[in-house]
C-alpha positions in Angstrom: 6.7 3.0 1.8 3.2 2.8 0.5 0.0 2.9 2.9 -3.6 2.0 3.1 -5.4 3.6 6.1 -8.4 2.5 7.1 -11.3 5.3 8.7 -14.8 4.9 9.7 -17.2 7.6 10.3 -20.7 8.7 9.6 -21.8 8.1 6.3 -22.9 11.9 6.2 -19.4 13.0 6.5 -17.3 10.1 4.0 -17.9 11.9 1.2 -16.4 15.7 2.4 -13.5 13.7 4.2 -12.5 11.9 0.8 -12.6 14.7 -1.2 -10.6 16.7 1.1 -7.8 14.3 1.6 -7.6 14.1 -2.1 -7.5 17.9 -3.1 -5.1 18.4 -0.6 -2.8 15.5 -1.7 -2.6 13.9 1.4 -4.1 10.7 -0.6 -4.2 9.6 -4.3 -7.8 8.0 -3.6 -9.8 7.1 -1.5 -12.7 4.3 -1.6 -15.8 5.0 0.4 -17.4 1.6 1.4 -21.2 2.4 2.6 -23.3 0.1 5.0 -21.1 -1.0 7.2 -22.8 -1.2 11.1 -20.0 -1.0 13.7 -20.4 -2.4 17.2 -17.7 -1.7 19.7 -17.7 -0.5 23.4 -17.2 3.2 24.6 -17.4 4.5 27.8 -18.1 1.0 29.4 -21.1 0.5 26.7 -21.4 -1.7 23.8 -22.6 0.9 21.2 -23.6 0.5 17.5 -23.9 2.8 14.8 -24.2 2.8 10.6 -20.7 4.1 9.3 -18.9 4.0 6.3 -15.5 2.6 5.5 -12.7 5.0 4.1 -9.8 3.5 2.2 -7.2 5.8 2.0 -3.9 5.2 0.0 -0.9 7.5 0.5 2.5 7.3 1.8 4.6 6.2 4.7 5.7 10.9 3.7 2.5 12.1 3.8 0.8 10.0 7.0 1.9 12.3 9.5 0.2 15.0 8.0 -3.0 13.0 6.8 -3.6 11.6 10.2 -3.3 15.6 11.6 -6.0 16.5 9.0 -8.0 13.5 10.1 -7.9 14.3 13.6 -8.9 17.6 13.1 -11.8 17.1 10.3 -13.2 13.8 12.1 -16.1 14.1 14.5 -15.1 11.4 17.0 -13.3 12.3 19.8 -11.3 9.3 19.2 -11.6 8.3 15.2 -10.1 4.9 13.8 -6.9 6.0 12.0 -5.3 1.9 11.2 -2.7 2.5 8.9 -1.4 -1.2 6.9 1.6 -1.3 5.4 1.6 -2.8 1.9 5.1 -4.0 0.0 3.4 -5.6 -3.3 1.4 -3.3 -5.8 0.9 -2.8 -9.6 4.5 -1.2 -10.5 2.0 1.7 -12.6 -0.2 2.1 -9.4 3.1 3.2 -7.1 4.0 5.6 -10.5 0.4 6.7 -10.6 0.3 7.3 -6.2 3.7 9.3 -6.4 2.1 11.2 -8.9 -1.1 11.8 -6.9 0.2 12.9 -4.2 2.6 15.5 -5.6 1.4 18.7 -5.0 1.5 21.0 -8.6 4.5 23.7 -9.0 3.0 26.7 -9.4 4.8 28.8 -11.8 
């Protein structure tokens, strides 16, 4: 099963985050989408705030432990983790994810 999860944050902290996920093959990429203005409500408030947009694709194997490194990397107490199923992709692009997210022998 292949994955897109979707995370916002601070646009301080998208970069770090992305590169993490990828070293640590919890994702094959990840697309940072800037500018994005979020309004929602917390704590009975409607709050807004500039974020940026993560794009994460991985695999139905690896979410469990991509979601635990997001949890504990994220500053919200209570971060947007929205993972989408997808079915359809590029036949190369599933070869190329598998790849990704295989973590080298070391011999």
């Amino acid at each position: 099963m292949s994955l897109v999860v979707l995370v916002t944050l601070p646009p301080e902290r998208a970069h770090d985050l992305a590169r993490t996920l990828v070293s640590e093959h919890l994702a094959g990429c990840v697309n940072i989408v800037p500018g994005l203005l979020s309004v929602y409500r917390w704590q009975g408030e409607v709050a807004e705030d500039p974020e940026s947009l993560l794009l994460i694709k991985t695999s139905g194997e690896q979410y469990p432990a991509l979601e635990a490194r997001i949890k504990a990397l994220h500053p919200y107490e209570v971060p947007e983790i929205i993972a989408l199923q997808y079915d359809r992709a590029l036949p190369e692009f599933q070869s190329w994810l598998r790849e990704a997210l295989t973590t080298p022998q070391k011999g």
